[in-house]
C-alpha positions as CSV (number, residue, x, y, z in Angstrom):
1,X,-11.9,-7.6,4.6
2,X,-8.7,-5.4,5.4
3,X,-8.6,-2.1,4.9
4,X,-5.2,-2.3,2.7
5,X,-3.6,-5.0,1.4
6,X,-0.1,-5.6,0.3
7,X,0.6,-7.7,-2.5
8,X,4.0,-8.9,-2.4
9,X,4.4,-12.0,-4.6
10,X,5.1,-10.7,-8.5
11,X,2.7,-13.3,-10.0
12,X,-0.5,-11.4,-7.4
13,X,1.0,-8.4,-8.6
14,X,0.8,-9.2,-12.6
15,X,-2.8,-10.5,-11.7
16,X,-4.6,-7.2,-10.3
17,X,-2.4,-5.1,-12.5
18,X,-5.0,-6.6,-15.4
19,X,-7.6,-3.5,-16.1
20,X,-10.3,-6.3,-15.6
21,X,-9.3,-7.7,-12.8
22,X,-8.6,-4.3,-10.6
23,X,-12.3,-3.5,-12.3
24,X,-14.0,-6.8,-10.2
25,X,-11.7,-6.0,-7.5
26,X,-13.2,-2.3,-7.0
27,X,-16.9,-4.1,-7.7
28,X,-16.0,-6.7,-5.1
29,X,-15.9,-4.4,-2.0
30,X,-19.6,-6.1,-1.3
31,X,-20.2,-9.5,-2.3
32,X,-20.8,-10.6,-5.7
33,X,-21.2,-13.2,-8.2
34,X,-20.1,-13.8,-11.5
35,X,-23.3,-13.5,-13.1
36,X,-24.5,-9.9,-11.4
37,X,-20.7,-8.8,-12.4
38,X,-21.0,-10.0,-15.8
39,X,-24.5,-7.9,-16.1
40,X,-22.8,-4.8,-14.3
41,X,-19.5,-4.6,-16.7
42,X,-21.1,-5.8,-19.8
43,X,-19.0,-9.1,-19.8
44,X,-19.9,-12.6,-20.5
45,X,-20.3,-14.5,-17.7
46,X,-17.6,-17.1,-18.5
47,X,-14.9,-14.0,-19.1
48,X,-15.6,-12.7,-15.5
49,X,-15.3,-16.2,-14.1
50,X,-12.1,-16.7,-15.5
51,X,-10.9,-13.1,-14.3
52,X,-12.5,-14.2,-10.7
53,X,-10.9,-17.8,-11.0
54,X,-7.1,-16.2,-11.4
55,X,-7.7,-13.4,-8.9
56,X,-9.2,-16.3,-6.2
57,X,-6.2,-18.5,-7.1
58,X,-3.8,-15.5,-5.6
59,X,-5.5,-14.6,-2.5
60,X,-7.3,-11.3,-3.9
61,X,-10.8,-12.3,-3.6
62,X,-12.4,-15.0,-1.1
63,X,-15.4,-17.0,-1.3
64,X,-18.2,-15.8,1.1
65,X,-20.9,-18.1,0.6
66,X,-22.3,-20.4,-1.8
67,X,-25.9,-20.4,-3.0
68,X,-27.9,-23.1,-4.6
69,X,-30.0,-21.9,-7.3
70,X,-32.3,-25.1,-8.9
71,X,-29.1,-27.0,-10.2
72,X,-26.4,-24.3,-10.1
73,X,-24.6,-23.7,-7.0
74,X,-23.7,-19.6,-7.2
75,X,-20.4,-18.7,-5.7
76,X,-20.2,-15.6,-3.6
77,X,-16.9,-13.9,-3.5
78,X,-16.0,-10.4,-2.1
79,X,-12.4,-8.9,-2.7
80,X,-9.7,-9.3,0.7
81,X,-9.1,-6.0,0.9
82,X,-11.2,-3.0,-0.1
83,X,-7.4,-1.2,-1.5
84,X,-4.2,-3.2,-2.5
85,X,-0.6,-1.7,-2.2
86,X,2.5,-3.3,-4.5
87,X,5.2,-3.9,-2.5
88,X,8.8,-2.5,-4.2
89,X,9.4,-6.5,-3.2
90,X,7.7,-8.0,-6.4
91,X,10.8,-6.1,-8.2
92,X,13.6,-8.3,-6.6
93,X,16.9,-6.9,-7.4
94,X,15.6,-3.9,-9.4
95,X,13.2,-2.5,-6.7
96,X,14.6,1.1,-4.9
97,X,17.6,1.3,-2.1
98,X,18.3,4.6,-0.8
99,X,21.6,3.2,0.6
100,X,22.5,2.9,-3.4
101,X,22.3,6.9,-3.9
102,X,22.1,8.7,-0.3
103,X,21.5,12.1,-1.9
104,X,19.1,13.5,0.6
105,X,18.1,16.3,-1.1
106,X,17.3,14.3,-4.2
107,X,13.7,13.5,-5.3
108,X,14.7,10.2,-6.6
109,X,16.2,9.4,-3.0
110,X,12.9,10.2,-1.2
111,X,10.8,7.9,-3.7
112,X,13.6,5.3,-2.5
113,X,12.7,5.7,0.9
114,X,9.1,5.9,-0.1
115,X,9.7,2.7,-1.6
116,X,11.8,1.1,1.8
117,X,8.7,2.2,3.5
118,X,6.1,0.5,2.2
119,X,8.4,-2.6,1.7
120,X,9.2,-2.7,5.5
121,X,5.3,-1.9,6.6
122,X,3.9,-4.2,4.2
123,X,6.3,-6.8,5.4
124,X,5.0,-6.0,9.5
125,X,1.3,-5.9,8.0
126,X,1.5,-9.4,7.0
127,X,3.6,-10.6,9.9
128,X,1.2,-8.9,12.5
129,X,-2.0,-10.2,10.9
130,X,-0.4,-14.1,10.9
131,X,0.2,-13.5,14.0
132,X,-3.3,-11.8,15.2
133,X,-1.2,-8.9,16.5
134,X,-1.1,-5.1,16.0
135,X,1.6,-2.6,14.9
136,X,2.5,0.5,17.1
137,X,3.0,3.0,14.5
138,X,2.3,7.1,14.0
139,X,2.3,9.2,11.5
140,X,2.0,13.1,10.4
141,X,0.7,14.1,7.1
142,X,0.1,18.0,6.3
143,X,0.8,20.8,4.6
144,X,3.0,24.2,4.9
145,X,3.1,27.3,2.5
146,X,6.3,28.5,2.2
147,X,6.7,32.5,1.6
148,X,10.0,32.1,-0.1
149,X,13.0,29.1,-0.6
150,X,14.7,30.5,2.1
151,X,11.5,30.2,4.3
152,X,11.9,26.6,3.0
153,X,15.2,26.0,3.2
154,X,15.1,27.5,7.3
155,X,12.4,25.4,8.2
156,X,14.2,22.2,7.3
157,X,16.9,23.2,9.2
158,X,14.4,23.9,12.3
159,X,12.9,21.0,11.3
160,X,16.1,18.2,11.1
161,X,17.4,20.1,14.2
162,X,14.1,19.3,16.5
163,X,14.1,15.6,15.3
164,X,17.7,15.3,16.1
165,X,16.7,16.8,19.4
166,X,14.2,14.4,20.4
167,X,16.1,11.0,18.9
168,X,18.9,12.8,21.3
169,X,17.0,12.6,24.2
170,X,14.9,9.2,23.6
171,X,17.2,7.0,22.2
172,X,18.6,4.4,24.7
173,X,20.9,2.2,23.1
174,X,21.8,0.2,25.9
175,X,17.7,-1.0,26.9
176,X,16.7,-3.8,27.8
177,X,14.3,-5.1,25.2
178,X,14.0,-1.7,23.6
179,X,12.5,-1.8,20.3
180,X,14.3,0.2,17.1
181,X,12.1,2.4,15.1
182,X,12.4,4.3,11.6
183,X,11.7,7.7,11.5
184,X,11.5,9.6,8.1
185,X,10.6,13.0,7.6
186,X,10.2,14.2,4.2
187,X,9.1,17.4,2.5
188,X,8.2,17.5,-0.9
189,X,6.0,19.7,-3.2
190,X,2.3,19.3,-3.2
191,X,0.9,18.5,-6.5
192,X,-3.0,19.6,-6.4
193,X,-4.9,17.5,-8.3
194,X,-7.5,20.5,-8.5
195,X,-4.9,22.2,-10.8
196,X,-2.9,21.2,-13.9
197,X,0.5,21.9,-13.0
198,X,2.2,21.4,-8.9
């Protein structure tokens, strides 16, 4: 089982999008059958084998094992991944560019890049696990309180001026086999789930 999965076919997507379905996909973290799902949810049996049937067609659950019980053969299945991302991918032409509207100080731009990220990372995920390889990637994720805008507005300056620094003095254009790599920095707002309002 993966940690996350990306689901970039639009049918997949319609499928765990079904309240049901992302239900026995959050049961099916451990193995289960349709029977001790149908008893857990308060479903008939028949309903939840259906549901299991269409999510097992698209690759979102996996048989484990099967188990004979007198004449009925029980059918083990645990989910493929214990979280699922949507790739932007499963809305074709519709799905976010930020080359369409390169306002970079616009919220809408940064979900589009948001968007181009988990596109492009999704798209290496599956690649890498076909190919029984890993990614090299890194990350930063925190938080800042800013005093004041202009505190704000000076540390994104400081900010775009030490990455601009660093790609300056790292990036080889001319190396042999070098290997091109994103970098996005964003800042946004932090909306607390604690409170009702960001």
């Amino acid at each position: 089982m993966h940690d996350v999965a990306v689901i970039d076919d639009p049918q997949a997507a319609e499928v765990s999008l079904d309240p049901v379905r992302a239900r026995l996909l959050a049961e099916l973290t451990e193995p289960g059958s349709a029977s001790t799902l149908a008893q857990r949810l308060g479903l008939p049996r028949q309903k939840v084998n259906y549901h299991l049937r269409a999510l097992e067609r698209h690759g979102l659950v996996e048989l484990v094992e099967e188990r004979r019980k007198g004449n009925v053969t029980e059918r083990m299945l645990r989910a493929t991944a214990s979280a699922y991302v949507i790739s932007p991918n499963v809305l074709g032409e519709v799905q976010p560019d930020p080359d369409d509207a390169p306002d970079r100080l616009s919220a809408r731009w940064l979900l589009a890049l948001a968007s181009r990220m988990v596109r492009e990372i999704g798209e290496m995920i599956t690649g890498a696990r076909q190919a029984g390889k890993r990614i090299a990637t890194f990350a930063i994720d925190g938080k800042v309180r800013f005093a004041s805008a202009a505190d704000r507005a000076a540390f994104a300056d400081d900010l775009a001026r030490a990455v601009t620094t660093l790609v300056a003095k790292y990036h080889d254009e001319s190396a042999p086999g070098g290997r091109e790599h994103r970098i996005v920095v964003a800042v946004h707002p932090y909306a607390d789930p604690r409170k009702d309002t960001p």
